[in-house]
N, C-alpha and C positions, 0 to 999 in steps of 0.2 A: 332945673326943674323941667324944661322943655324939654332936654334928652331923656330926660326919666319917662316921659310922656310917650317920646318917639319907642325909645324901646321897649315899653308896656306894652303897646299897638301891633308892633312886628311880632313880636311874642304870641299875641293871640290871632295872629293872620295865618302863625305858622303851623299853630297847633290845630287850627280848621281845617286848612287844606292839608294836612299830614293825614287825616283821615283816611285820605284814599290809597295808601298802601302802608307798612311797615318797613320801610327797606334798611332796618338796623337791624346787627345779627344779634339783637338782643330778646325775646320775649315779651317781656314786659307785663305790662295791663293795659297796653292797646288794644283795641279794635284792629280784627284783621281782614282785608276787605278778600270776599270768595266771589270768584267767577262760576256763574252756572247758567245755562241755559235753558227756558223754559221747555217741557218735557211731559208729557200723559201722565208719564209713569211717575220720571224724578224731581218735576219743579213745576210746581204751578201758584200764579198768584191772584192771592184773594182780592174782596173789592178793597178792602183795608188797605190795598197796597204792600202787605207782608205774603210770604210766601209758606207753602205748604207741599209735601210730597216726601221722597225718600230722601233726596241732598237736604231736604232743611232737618229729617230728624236725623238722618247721621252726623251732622254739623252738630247740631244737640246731645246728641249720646258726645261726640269726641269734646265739646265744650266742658260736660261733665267732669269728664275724663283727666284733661289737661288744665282745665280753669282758666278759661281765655274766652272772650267773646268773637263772633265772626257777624261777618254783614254782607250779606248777596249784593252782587252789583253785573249784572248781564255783560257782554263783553258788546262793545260800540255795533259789530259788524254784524252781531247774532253766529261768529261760527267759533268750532271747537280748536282750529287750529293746523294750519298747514303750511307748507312752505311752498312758494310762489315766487318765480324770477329771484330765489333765495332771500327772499324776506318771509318773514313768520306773520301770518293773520291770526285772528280769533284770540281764544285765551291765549295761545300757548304766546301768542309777540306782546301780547301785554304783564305776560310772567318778565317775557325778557327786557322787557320794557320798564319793571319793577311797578306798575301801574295797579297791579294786585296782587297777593300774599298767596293766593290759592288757585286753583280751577277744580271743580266737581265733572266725575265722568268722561275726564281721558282715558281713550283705550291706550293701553302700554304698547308703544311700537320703537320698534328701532330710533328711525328719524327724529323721535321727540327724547328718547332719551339721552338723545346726542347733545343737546342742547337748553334740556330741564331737569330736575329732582321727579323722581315721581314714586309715590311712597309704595306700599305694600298694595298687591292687589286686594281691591276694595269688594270686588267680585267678579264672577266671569259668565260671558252673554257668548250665545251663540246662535247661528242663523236657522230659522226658522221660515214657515210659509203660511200664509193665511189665503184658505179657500172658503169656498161657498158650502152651507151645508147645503147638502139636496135630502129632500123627503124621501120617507121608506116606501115603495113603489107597493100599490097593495095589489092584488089579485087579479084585478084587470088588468096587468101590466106584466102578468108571465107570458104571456107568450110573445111580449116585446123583450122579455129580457131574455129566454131563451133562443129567440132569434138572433141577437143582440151578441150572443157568445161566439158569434163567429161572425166577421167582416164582409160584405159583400162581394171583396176579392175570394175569401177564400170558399162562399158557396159557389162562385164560380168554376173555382178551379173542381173541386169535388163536381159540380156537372159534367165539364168536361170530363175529369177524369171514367165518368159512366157511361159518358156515349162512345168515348175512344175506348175503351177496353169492350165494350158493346161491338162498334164496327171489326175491331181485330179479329175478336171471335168469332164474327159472320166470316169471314175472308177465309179463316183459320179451317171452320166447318167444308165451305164449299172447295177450296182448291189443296189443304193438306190430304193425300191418299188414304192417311194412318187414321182420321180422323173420319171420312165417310164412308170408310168400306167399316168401320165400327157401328155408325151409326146404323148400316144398312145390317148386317149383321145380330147386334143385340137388340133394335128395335127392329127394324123395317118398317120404317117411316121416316126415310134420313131425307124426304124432299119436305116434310112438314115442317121435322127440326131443324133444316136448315134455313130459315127463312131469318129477316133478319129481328123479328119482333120478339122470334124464341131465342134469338142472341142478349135482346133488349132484357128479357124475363130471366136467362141466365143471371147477368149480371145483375140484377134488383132481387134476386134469391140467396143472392150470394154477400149483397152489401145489407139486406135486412135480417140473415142469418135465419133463413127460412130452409134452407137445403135446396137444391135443385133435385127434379126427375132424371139430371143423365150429366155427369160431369164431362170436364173432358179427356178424352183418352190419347190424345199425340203428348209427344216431348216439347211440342211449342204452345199446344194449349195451358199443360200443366205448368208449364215456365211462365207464361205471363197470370196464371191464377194466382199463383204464388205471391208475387210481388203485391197483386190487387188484394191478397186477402192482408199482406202487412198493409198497404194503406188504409184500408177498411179498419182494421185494429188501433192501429197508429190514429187515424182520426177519433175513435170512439173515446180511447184513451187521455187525448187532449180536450173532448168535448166536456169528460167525466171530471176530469179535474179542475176545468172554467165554471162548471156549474155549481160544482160539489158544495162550497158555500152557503149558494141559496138553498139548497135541501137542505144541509143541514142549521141551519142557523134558523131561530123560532124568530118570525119576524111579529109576532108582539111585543118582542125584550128591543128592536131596535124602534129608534126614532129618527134618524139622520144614518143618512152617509156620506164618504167621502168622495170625491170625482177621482181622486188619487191618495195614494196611502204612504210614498214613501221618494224619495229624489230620484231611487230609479224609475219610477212610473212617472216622476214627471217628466226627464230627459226621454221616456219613451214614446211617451202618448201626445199629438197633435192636435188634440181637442183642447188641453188645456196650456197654454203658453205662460212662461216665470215674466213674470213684471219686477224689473230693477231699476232702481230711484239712482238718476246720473250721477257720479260722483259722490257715492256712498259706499259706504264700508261691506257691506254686500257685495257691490259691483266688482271692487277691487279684490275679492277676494277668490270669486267665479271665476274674473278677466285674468290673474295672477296664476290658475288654480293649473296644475299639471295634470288631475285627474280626468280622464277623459269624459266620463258621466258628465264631471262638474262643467268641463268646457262644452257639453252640447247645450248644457243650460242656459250657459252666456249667450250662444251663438244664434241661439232664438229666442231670449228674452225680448222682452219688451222694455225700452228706456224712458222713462217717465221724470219729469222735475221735479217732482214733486212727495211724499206719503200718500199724502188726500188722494192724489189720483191714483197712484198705487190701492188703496184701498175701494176707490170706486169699481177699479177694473175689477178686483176680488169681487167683489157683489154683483155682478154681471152674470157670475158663472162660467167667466167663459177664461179665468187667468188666476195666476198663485203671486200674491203678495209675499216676496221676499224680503223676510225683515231680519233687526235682530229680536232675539225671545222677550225681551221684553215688551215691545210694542207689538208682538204677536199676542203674547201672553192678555197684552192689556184692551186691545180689541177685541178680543175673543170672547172678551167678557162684557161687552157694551152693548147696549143694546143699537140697534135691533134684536141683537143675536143672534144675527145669519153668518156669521163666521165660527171658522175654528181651527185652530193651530197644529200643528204637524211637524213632527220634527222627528229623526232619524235616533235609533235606542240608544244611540251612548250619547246624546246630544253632543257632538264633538265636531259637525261641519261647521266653521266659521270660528270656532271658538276664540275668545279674546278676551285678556284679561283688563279690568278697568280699575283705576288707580285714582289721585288726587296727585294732581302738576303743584310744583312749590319752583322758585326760582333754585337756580345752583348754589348750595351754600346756606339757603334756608335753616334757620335754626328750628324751625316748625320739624322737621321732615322726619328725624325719630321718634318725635312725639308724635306726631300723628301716625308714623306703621306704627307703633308701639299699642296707639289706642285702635286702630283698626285689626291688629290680628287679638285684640283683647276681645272688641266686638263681636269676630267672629267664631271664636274659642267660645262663649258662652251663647252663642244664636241668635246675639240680634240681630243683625246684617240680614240673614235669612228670614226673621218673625219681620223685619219691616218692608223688605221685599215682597213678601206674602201679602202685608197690608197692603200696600200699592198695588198688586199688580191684582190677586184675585180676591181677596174680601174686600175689597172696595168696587165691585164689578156688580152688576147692574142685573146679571141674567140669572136663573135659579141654577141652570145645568150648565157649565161652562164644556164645552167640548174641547179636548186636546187626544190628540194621538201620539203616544210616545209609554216609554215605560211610568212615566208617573200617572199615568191618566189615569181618571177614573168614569168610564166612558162605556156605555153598551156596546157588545161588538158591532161593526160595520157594516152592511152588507156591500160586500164588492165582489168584483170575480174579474178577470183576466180578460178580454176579449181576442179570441183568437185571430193573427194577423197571417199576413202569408209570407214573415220570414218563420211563424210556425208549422207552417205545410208546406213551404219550397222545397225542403231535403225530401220529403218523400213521395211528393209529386214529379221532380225531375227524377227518381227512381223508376216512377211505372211509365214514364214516357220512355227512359231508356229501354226498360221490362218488355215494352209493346213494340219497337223497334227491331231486341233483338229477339223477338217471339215469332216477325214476319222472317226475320231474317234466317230461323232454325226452319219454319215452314216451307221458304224457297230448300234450303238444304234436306229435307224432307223427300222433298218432289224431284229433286235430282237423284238422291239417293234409291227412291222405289223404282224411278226409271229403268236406274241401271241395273239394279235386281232382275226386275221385270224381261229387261233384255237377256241378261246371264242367265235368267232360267230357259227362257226361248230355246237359245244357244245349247243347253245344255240337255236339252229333251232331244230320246231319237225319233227319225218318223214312223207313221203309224204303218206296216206292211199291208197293206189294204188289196185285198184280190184284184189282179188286173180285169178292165174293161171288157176286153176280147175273148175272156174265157167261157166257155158254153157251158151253162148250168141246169142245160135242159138232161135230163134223165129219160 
């Protein structure tokens, strides 16, 4: 009777603690215990102590599905699973561990599937940015934005470019031969014209397309025009299309814009810096990345511990919160609603596919792709993503940039920098160099005219001195 006893009690010791995994390749009508992480988007728990989000109703749709129950159980260390001095953490060492039957929210990589099941992708995330929106700048603010279109380098070099084609042309006036025996000739006032302020009025006639009173008339004046009037064109032509935007865009239909609109403008522009969370999937994907764009990203991002702080920088104004879309997606929607999401038109930077971890061998593992490309055959996978991420959002207008968006245009525009006027500014500097350099050759050349005609005249027979004229 006392062994009957003993082994009643071990029986029900064993059937308690079996709870926490399945590790028989059988099915059954167990409980299967699921690793998941708490998540904005995929798991979050209520005060009840039960859980709520996208993994608890996919777990629900596939329980349907298969007829099995599941039971969320967090992994000890809170991570998804990585290998370290070649031991496994997170879920994925607790799959291998047999310590739980599932994991929610592994992305499918090489490394894991060397060493787990991992079923049909369940869906696929790709990297995203969350900025700051900025207000639509009203009226009082054009002639900051029109300033604005071009960099303080580059009004510079345009000054200079006006006084040095300015000085050339004084020089060009007073010492090319070709150029004051013309002046002197079709006006006769080549001491007025030639002064240097009607050099200065030349050139501001000539860059406001007003026509000057008297072009110039040598082969060095005309050579260095030339090139000034392609700068003057050349600049008009980059200013037109930096602005073009704000005139055309009604800015009653906009309410926000963005600081940047695309990964090239982030890798270009210096005002706003990528913030990457250490040892994230992002990170590794930039630091990995062979495309050059993507490596300048890395190379001056900002490393942060954390999301939270990632997302504070974003509200600063002053940095791009590099996530995946999802937790882009799902801030974007939160209030405040100072943020908003941006992602590149095929959404395809980062991309990665996300699956369910089962141990090797799992007898779960066709039953679950089986119920998840069922899932996603009929759109739920999609209709519960949609719950989580944007009808469960906070804001009336959620802002995203991308081909799904449904978003007022933008106002942005280009701001001209000076690797966009270096090619044609070191043009007129060469242009005004060799324009002295034709003027010397100029002055050499009348010279020796000048001499050769001397030369070539006979003298004049002129009545001698001594002759008596008196009659």
């Amino acid at each position: 009777m006392a062994w009957a006893v003993v082994l009643l009690v071990c029986a029900s010791l064993t059937s308690v603690y079996g709870q926490d995994a399945n590790p028989t390749d059988s099915v059954g009508s167990k409980t299967f215990i699921v690793g998941a992480i708490e998540h904005p988007v995929y798991l979050k728990k209520k005060d009840d102590g039960s859980y709520e989000g996208f993994d608890q109703d996919v777990l629900n749709e596939i329980s349907k599905l298969i007829r099995v129950d599941f039971r969320i159980k967090p992994p000890d260390d809170g991570r998804y699973g990585m290998e370290v001095d070649g031991q496994w953490n997170g879920m994925v060492g607790e799959l291998l561990e047999r310590k739980i039957d599932m994991a929610m929210g592994l992305y499918i990589t090489t490394e894991r599937e060397r060493v787990i099941d991992l079923s049909k992708p369940l869906m696929e995330e790709h990297v995203e940015m969350l900025v700051k929106k900025l207000p639509m700048m009203d009226q009082a603010d054009w002639w900051a934005l029109t300033y604005g279109i071009m960099s303080n380098e580059v009004w510079f070099m345009i000054g200079v470019s006006f006084v040095l084609v300015a000085i050339v042309t004084f020089v060009i006036i007073r010492v090319s031969p070709y150029e004051s025996r013309a002046y002197s000739a079709e006006v006769g006032e080549a001491s007025r014209l030639s002064t240097f302020g009607h050099s200065l009025w030349i050139c501001f006639s000539a860059m406001s397309w007003q026509g000057v009173d008297y072009s110039p008339r040598s082969f060095s004046g005309r050579f260095l025009f030339v090139f000034f009037f392609g700068f003057i064109v050349w600049t008009i032509i980059l200013c037109t299309g930096a602005i073009a935007g704000f005139f055309l865009t009604n800015p009653a239909a906009v309410s926000v814009r963005s600081p940047v609109e695309s990964w090239d403008d982030l890798a270009a522009t210096d005002g706003i810096r990528p913030v990457l969370v250490s040892q994230g999937g992002s990170e590794r994907f930039f630091k990995e990345s062979k495309v050059p764009m993507y490596r300048r990203i890395y190379d001056k991002a900002i490393k942060v511990s954390s999301p939270e702080e990632g997302l504070k920088r974003a509200r600063l104004g002053v940095a791009a919160y590099i996530c995946m879309s999802s937790i882009a997606r799902y801030h974007s929607n939160q209030k405040p609603c100072d943020l908003m999401s941006i992602h590149d038109a095929q959404g395809i930077v980062g991309r990665r596919s996300m699956g369910i971890g089962l141990p090797i061998g799992s007898p779960l593992r066709n039953q679950v792709s089986l119920a998840i490309l069922q899932l996603r055959e009929d759109g739920t996978i999609h209709r519960l993503y949609q719950k989580w991420t944007v009808r469960q959002g906070q804001c009336a207008n959620a802002e995203f940039s991308g081909p799904s968006a449904k978003q007022q245009p933008a106002l942005h525009y280009h701001q001209l920098g000076v690797r966009d006027m270096l090619p044609i500014f070191v043009e007129l500097v060469v242009a005004a160099i060799l324009s002295l350099c034709i003027m010397g050759a100029e002055v050499v050349w009348d010279k020796r005219r000048s001499k050769a005609t001397r030369k070539a005249s006979p003298p004049d027979k002129r009545t001698g001195a001594c002759e008596d004229t008196n009659i």
